[in-house]
Legacy VTK file of the C-alpha trace (Angstrom):
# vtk DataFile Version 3.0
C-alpha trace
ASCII
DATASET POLYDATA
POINTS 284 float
93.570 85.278 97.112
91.190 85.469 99.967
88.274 87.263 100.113
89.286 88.710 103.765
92.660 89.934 102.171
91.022 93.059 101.504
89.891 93.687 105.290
93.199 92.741 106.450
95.189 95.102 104.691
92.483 97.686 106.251
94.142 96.783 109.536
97.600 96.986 107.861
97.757 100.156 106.406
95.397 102.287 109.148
98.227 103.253 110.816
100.603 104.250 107.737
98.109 106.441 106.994
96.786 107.681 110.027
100.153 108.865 111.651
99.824 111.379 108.445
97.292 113.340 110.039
99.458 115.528 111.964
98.602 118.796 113.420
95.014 118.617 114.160
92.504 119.889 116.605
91.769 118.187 119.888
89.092 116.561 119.043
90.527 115.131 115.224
93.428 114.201 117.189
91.569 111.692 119.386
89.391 110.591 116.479
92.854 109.972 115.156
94.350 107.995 118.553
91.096 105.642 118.533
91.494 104.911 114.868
95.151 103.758 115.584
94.165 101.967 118.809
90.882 100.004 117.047
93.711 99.420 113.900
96.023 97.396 117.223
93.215 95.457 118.386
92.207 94.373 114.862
95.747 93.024 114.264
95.359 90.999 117.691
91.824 89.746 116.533
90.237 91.666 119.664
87.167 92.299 117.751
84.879 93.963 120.059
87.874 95.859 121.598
88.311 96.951 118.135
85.002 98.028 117.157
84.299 99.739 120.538
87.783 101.838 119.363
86.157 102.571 115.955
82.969 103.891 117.440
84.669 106.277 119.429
87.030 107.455 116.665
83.997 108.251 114.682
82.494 110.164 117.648
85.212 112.398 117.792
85.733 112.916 114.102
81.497 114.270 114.196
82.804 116.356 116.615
85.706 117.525 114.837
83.649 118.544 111.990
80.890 120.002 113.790
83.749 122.612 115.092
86.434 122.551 112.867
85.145 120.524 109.122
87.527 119.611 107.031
88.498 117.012 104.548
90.906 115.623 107.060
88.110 114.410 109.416
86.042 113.824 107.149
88.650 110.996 105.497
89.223 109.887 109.508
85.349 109.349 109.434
85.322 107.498 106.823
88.143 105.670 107.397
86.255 104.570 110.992
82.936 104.111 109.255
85.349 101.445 106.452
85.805 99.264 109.727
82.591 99.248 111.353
81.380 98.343 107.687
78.794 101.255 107.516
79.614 101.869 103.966
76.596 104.241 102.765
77.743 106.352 105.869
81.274 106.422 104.612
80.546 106.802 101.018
79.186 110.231 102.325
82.135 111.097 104.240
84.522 110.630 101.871
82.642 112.528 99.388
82.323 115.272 101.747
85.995 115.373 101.754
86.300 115.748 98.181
83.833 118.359 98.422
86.126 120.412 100.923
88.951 119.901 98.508
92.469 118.861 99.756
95.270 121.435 100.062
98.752 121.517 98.596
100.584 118.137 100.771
97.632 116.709 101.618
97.636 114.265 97.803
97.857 111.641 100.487
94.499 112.261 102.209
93.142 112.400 98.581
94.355 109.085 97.375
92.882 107.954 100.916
89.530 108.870 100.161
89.663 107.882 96.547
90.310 104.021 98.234
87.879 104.419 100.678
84.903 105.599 98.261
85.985 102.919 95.629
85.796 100.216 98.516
82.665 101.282 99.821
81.154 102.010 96.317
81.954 98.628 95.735
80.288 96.942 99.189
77.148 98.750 97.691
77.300 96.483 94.367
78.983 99.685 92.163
82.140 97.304 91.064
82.649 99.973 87.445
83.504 102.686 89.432
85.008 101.198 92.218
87.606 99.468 89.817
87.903 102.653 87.721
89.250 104.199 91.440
91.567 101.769 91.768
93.031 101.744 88.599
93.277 105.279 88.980
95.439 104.873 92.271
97.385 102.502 90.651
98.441 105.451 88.637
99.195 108.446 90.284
99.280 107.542 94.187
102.819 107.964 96.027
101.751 106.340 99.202
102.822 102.544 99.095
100.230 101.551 101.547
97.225 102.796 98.617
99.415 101.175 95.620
98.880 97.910 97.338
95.711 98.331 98.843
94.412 98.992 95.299
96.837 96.788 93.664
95.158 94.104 95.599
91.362 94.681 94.301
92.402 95.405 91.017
94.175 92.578 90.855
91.433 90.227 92.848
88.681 91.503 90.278
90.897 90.759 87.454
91.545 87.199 88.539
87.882 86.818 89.058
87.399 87.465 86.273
89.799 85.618 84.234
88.618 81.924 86.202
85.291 82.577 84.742
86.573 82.702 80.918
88.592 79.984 79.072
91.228 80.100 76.404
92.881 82.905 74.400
90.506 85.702 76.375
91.182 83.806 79.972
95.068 84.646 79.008
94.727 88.105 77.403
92.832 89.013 80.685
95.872 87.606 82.484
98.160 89.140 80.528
96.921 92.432 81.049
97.233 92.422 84.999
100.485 90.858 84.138
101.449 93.673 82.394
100.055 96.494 85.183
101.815 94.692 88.250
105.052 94.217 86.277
104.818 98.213 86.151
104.208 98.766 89.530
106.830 96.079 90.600
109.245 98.050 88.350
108.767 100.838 90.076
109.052 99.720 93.740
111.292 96.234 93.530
111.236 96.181 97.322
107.668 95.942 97.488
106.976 92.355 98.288
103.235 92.365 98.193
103.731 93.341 94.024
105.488 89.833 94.024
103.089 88.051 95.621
100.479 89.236 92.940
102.715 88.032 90.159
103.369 84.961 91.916
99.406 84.132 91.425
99.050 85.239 87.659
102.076 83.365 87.167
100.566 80.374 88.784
97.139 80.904 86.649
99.680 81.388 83.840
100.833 77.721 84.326
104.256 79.382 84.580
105.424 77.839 87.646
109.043 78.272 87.486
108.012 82.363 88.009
105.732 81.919 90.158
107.714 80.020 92.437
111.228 82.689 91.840
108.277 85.423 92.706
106.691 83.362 95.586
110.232 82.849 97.262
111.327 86.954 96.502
107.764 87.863 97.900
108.974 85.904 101.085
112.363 87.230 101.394
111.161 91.095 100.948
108.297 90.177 103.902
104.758 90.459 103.358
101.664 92.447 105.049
99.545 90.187 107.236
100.128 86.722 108.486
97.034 85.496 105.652
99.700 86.224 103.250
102.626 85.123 103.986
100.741 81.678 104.741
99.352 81.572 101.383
102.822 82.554 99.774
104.004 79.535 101.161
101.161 77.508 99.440
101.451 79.002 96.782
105.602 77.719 96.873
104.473 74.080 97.956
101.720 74.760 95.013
104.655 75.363 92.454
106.930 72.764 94.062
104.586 69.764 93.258
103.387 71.017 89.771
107.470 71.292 89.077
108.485 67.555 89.850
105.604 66.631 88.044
106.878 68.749 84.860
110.249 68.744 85.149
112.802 65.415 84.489
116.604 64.537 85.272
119.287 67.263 85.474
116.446 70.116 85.629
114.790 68.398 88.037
118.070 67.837 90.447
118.950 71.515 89.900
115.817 72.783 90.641
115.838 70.134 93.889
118.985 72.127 95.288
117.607 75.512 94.949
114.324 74.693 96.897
116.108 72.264 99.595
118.666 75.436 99.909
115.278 77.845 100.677
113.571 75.533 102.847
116.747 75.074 105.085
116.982 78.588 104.966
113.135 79.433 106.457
113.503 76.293 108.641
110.609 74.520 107.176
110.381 70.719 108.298
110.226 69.369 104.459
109.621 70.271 100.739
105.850 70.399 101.795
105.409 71.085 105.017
106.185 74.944 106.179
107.516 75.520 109.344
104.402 77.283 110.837
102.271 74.229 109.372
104.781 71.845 111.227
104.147 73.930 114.588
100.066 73.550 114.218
100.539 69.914 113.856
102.718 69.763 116.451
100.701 71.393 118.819
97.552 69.403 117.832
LINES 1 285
284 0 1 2 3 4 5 6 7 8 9 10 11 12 13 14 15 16 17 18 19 20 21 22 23 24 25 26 27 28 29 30 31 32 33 34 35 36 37 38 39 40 41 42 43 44 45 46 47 48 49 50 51 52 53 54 55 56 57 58 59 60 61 62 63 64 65 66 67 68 69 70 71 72 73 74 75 76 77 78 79 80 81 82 83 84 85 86 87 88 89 90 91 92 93 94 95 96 97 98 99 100 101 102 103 104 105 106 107 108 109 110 111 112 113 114 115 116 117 118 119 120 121 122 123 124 125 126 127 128 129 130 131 132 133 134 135 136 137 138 139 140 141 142 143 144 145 146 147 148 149 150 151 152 153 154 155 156 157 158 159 160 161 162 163 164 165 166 167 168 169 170 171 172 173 174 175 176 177 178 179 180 181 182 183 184 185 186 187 188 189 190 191 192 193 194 195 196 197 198 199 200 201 202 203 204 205 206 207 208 209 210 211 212 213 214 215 216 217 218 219 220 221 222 223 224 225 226 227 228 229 230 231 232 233 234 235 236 237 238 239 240 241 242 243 244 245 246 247 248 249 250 251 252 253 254 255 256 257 258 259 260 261 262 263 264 265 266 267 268 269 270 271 272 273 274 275 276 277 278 279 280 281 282 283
């Protein structure tokens, strides 16, 4: 998985949680409309646009508090402070918002700044607590934007760290995460970002029958940024070769008419060759 995953799902998920932040002041309400609008221009790749967008979200969020403080702004601070990447600023916004304490329906804003101080914890070399924040998400949040933002760093560190041991303790680490994202699968099927997580351990696995069935459900169920879903198809192609190399005869030709039957399906231009891959050659 790519090391920008994490900033893309940022973008992703800024304005499922955002549009949560209902019935604020004036000035928390434009903190929040600025937040939204920088979260647009990210996902267009305006970058400048974006950051400009982020500035002035955080502008109005000081203001907010300076009137009105509350955990709420503080999180939209922080949140703002996440994407211009001043994480010592936003470590002490979020943990202002703990300190103001989150009311009875606002778990959500909690499980927000939870992510937010474990991310930035973590920009400032603290990886301990930052995974100990995510594996605490993992847990007990409701909101499916958190479960896969912190799905998605627990699961990155975990990998990390598994490619840097060998043998039995390279598998039990695998194993493990195995075990966790099988959980949180369970418990949200439809989520096709979980699948796309077991697709990879199953690929470090060496299991690449699974990885591929997960790969292919991970596509089907859609997937959170364009980075994704590009690498999901990789990681298919990935499983595809490793498969005719493993498997012979009648498991072979069965397996053949399953994958020939998908990549009709997605209109891909071969067994290797996706259809968005067969559009950038085209166009070059």
């Amino acid at each position: 998985m790519s090391k920008n995953f994490s900033d893309h799902l940022i973008r992703w998920t800024g304005v499922c949680l955002i549009v949560l932040l209902a019935g604020c002041a004036a000035s928390l309400r434009d903190a929040k409309h600025f937040l939204v609008q920088g979260q647009e221009f990210s996902r267009s790749y305006s970058q400048e646009e974006a950051l400009a967008s982020y500035k002035t979200s955080r502008q109005f969020a000081e203001k907010s508090i300076a009137k009105h403080p509350s955990a709420q702004a503080y999180v939209v601070k922080g949140m703002s402070e996440i994407n211009l990447e001043l994480w010592e600023e936003a470590v002490k916004s979020f943990r202002a918002a703990f300190s103001f304490g989150f009311e009875k329906g606002e778990e959500w804003a909690e499980w927000v700044s939870l992510y937010g101080l474990g991310l930035s914890m973590e920009r400032l070399g603290l990886e301990r607590f930052a995974l100990q924040a995510f594996e605490y998400l993992l847990v007990k949040s409701r909101l499916r934007s958190i479960n896969v933002l912190a799905a998605q760093k627990y699961s990155e560190f975990n990998l990390q760290l598994a490619l840097l041991e060998k043998g039995k303790e390279r598998e039990k680490i695998l194993r493990a995460l195995l075990k966790k994202v099988e959980s949180l699968s369970q418990k949200d099927l439809s989520c096709g970002y979980f699948h796309y997580i077991l697709s990879q351990i199953f690929g470090h696995l060496a299991d690449h029958r699974k990885s591929f069935e997960e790969a292919v459900v991970a596509r089907e169920l859609d997937l959170p940024t364009i980075e994704i879903f590009r690498d999901n198809d990789l990681q298919i192609v990935f499983c595809f070769q490793k498969l005719q190399q493993e498997l012979s005869g009648e498991d072979w030709k069965k397996f053949l008419t399953v994958y020939n039957g998908w990549i009709v399906r997605w209109g891909w231009a071969g067994p290797e060759t996706p259809e968005w891959k067969h559009l950038h050659f085209r166009e070059k």
